[in-house]
C-alpha positions as CSV (number, residue, x, y, z in Angstrom):
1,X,-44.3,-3.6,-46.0
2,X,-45.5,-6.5,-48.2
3,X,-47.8,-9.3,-45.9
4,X,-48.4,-12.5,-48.1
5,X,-51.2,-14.2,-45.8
6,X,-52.0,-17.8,-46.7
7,X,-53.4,-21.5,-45.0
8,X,-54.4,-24.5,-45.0
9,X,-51.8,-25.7,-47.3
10,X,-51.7,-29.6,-46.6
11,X,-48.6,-30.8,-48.0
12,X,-48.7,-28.7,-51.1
13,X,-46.1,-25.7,-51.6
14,X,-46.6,-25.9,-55.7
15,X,-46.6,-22.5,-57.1
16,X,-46.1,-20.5,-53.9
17,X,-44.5,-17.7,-54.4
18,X,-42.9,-15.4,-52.4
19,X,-41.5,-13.3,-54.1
20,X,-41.0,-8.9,-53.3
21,X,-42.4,-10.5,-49.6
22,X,-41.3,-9.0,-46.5
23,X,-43.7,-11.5,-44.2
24,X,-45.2,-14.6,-44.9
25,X,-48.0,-15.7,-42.9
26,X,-49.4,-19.4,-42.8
27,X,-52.8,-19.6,-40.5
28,X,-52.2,-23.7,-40.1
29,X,-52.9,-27.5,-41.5
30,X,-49.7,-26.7,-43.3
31,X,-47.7,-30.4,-43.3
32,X,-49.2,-33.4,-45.5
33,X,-51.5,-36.0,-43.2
34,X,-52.1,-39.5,-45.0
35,X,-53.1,-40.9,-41.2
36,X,-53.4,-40.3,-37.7
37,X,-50.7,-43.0,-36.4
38,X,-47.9,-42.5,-34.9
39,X,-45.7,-43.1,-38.4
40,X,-47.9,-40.6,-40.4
41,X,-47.3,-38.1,-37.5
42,X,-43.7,-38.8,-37.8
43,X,-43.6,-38.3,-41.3
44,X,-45.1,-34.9,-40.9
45,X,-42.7,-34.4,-38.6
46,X,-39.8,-35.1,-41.7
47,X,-41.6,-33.2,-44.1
48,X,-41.2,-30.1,-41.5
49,X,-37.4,-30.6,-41.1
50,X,-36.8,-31.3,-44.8
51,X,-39.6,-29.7,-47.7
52,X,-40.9,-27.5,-45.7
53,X,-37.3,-26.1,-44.0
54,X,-35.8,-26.2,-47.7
55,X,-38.9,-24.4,-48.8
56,X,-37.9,-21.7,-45.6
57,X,-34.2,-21.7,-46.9
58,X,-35.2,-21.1,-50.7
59,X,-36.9,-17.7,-49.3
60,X,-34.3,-16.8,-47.2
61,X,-34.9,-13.2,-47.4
62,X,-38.9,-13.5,-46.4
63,X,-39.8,-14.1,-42.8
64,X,-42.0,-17.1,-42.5
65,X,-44.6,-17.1,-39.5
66,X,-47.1,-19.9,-39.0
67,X,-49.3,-21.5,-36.8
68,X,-50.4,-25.1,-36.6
69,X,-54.0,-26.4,-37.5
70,X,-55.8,-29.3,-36.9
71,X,-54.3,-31.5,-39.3
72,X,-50.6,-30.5,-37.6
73,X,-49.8,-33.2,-35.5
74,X,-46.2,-32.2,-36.0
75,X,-46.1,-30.6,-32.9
76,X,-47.5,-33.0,-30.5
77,X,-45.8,-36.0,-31.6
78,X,-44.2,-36.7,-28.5
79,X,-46.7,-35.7,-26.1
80,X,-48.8,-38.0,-28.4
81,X,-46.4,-40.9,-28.6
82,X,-43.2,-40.1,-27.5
83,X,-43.1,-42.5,-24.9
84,X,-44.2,-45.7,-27.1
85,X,-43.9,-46.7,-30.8
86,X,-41.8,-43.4,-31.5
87,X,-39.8,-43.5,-28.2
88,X,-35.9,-42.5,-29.6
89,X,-37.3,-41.0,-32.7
90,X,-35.6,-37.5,-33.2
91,X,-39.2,-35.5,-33.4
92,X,-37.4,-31.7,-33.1
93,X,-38.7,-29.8,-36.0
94,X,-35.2,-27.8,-36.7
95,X,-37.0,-24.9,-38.1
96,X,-34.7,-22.5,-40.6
97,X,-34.0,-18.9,-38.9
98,X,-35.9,-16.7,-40.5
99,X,-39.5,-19.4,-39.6
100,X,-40.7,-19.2,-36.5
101,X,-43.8,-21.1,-35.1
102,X,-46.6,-20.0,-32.9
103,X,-48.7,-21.3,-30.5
104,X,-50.2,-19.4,-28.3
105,X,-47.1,-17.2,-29.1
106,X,-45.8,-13.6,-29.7
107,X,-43.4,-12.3,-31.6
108,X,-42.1,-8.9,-33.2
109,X,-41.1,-9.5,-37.3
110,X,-40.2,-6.3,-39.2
111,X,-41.9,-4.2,-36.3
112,X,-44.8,-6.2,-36.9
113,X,-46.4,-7.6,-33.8
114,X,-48.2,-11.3,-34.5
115,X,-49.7,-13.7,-32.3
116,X,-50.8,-17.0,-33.9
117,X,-52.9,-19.7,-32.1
118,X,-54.1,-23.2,-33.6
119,X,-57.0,-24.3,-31.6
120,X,-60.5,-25.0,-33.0
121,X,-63.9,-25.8,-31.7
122,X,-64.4,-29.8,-31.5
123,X,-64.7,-31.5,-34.7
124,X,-65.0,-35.5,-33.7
125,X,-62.2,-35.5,-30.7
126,X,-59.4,-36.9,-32.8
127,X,-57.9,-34.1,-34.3
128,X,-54.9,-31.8,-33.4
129,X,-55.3,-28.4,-31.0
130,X,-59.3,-29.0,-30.5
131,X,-60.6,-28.1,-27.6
132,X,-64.2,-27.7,-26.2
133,X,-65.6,-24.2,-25.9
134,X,-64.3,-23.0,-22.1
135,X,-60.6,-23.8,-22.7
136,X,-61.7,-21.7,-26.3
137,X,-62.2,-19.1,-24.3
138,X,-59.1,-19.2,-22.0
139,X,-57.2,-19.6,-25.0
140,X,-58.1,-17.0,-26.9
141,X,-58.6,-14.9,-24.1
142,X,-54.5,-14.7,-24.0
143,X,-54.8,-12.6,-27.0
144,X,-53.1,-9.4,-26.6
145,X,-53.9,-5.9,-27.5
146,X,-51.8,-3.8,-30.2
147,X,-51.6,-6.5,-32.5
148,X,-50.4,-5.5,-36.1
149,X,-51.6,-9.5,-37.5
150,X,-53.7,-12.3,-35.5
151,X,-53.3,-15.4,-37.0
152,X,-55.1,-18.4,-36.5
153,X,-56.7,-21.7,-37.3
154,X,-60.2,-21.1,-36.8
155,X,-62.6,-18.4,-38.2
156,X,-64.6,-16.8,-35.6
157,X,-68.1,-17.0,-35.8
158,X,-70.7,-14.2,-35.7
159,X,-74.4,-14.5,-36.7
160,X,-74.7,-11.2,-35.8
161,X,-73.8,-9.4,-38.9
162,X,-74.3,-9.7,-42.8
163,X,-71.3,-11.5,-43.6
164,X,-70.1,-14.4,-45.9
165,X,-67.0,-15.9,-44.3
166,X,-69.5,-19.3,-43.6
167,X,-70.7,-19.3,-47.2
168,X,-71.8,-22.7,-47.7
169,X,-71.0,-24.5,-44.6
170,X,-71.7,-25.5,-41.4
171,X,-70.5,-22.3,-39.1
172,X,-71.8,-23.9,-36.0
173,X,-69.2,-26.3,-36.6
174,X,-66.1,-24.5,-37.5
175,X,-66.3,-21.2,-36.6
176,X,-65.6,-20.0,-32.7
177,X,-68.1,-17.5,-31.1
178,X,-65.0,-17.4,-28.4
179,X,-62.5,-15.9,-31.3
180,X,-65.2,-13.4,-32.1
181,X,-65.4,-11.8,-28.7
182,X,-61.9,-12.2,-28.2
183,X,-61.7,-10.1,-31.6
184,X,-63.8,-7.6,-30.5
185,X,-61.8,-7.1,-27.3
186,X,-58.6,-7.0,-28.1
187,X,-59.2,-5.3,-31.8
188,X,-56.2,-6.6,-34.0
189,X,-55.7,-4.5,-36.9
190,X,-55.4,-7.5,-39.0
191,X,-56.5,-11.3,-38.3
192,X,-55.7,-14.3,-40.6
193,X,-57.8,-17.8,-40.8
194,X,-57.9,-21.1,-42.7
195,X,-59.8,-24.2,-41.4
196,X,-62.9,-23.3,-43.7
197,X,-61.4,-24.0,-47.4
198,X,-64.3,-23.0,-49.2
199,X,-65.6,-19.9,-47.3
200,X,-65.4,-17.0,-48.5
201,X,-62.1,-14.8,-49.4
202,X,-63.5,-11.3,-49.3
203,X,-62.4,-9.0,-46.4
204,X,-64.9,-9.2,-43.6
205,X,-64.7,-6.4,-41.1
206,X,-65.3,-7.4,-37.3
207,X,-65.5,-4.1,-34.9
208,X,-62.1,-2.5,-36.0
209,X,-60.3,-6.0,-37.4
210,X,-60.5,-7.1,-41.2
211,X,-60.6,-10.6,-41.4
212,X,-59.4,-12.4,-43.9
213,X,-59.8,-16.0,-45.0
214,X,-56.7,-17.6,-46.8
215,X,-57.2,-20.7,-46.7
216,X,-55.3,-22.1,-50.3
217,X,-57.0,-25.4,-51.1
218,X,-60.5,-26.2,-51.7
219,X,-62.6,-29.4,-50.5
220,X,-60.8,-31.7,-52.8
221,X,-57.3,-30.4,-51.5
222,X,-56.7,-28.5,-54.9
223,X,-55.0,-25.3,-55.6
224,X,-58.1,-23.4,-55.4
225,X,-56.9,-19.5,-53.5
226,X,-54.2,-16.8,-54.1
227,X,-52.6,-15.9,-51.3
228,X,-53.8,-12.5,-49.6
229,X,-51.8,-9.5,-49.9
230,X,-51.6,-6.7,-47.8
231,X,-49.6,-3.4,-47.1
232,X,-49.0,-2.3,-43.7
């Protein structure tokens, strides 16, 4: 089976292909953010329903998982501001049948267990699905075992081991020691993570898990990354 395993994709489907793919993975910031008022958050949430669900509908045959990053508003819109300027707005996303979004979620595709979670460690307390280092933990302790594919927003962080996931960045920022123990623990056989666009794409192994970052972009939101395949 045929995994295509990309992130951080900000608006920009260009030149994503998906073809002889069986799964498509998407480890968040996958909507276009101009700002973060309530209208730029509720034109994230039509750029869902209409590029992104027509993107969905033009692979039909490919199941499309994702989870939200920390550019994703999208899915707090009305939690955010349901109740004031956007108060009647139709904020459902609508997602095509063969997407499926995950939050703190499960679900089987193809026989393939996934689990995909969106929270990072605090950037500046104005972003989407941050969260300081105890909930972190609680979150990612929710991680199951016998996972075939982990997919989140954040990297986990390890400075532990000879590894170049941080390559020229701040890791103390981005990455979550709370992921890395989780990782450990519950020993997926494959995770997926974005958030860090210009870290490194090589396969990093952590305890029995290869991680993989995938995210597509670099720093000047540019097609930088091919997506990752893999064959489970």
């Amino acid at each position: 089976m045929k995994i295509l395993a990309t992130s951080d994709l900000h608006g920009n489907l260009d030149q994503l292909d998906l073809s002889g793919v069986d799964v498509a993975v998407i480890a968040g910031d996958v909507a276009p953010l101009k700002g973060r008022g309530p209208w730029h958050i509720y034109d994230q949430v039509k750029w869902m329903r209409t590029k992104f669900a027509d993107f969905c509908k033009k692979w039909s045959s490919v199941k499309i998982v994702f989870t939200p990053g920390n550019h994703d508003f999208f899915p707090l819109a009305r939690e955010k501001f349901g109740n004031t300027v956007l108060s009647g707005k139709n904020l459902s996303l609508e997602l095509p049948d063969n997407c499926t979004m995950l939050i703190d979620q499960e679900c089987e595709v193809c026989g393939l267990k996934i689990y995909g979670t969106p929270w990072v460690p605090i950037i500046s307390h104005s972003w989407a699905f941050e969260a300081e280092h105890d909930v972190l933990e609680e979150k990612f302790s929710k991680i199951p075992k016998g996972l075939d594919i982990l997919v989140t927003h954040s990297p986990p962080r390890f400075n532990f081991v000879d590894v170049s996931l941080f390559y020229g960045v701040d890791s103390d920022r981005f990455g979550s020691h709370e992921l890395a123990d989780a990782i450990f623990v519950k020993e997926p056989k494959f995770m997926f993570c974005g958030h860090i666009h210009t870290g490194s794409h090589d396969m990093n192994k952590l305890g029995k898990t290869e991680v993989y970052n995938v995210s597509r972009l670099d720093e000047g939101y540019s097609i930088a990354y091919q997506p990752c395949m893999v064959e489970i």
